[in-house]
C-alpha positions in Angstrom: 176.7 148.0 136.4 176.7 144.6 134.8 172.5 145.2 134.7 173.1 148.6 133.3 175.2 147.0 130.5 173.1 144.2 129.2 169.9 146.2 129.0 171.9 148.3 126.6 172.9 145.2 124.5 169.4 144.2 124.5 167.6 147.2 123.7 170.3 147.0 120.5 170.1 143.7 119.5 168.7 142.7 116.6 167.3 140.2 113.8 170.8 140.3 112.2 172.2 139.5 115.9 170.3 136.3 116.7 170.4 134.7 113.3 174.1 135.3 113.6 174.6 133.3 116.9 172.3 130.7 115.8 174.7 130.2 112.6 177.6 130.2 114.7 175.7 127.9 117.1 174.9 125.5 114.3 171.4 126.2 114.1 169.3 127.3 111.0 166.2 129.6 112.1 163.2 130.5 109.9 161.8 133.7 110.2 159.1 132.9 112.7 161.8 131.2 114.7 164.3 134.5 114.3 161.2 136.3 115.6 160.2 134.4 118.3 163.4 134.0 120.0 163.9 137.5 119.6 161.0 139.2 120.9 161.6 136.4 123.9 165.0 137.8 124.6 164.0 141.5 124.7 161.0 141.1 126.9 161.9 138.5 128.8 165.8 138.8 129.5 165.4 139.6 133.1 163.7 136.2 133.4 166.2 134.3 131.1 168.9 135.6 133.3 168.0 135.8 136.7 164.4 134.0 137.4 163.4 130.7 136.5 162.4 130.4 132.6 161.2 127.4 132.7 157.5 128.9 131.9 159.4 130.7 128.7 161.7 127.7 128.1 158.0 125.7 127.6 156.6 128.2 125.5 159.4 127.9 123.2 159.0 124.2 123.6 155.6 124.6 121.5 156.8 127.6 118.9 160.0 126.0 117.6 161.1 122.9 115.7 162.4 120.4 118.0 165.7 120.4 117.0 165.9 124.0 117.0 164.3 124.0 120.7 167.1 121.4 121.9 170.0 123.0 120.8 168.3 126.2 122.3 167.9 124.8 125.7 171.8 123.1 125.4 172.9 126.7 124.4 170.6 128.2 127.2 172.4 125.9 130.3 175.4 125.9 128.9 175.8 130.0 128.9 173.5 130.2 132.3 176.4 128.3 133.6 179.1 129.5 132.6 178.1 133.3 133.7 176.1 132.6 137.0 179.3 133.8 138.8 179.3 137.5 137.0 175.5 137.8 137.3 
């Protein structure tokens, strides 16, 4: 069930969506940024969620500012955390 509902808030996510979070996260994106993380998330959420993304972590690593990468990766641990228990 839980499955069933995330790959519906995925496959409706959008631009608007991440640029959002990241505001509310304290980050400023760019559009290549917005676009990057974005088309991660859609084809890679099984991954970000319940493999190891390091591989996509490090590819991000290389696309995104810095500071923009290291508040991803706090956000990232923070929220893997903090819903390991419902996954």
């Amino acid at each position: 069930m839980n499955e069933f509902l995330i790959k519906q808030y995925i496959t409706n996510l959008t631009y608007g969506d991440i640029n959002s979070f990241a505001s509310k996260s304290g980050i400023t994106l760019n559009n290549d940024e917005t676009e990057i993380i974005y088309n991660n998330i859609k084809n890679n959420w099984r991954t970000i969620l319940y493999g190891n993304p390091r591989g996509i972590l490090n590819d991000l690593k290389e696309q995104l500012e810095t500071e923009t990468y290291n508040k991803v990766e706090e956000l990232y641990i923070s929220f893997k955390d903090k819903v390991q228990n419902y996954l």
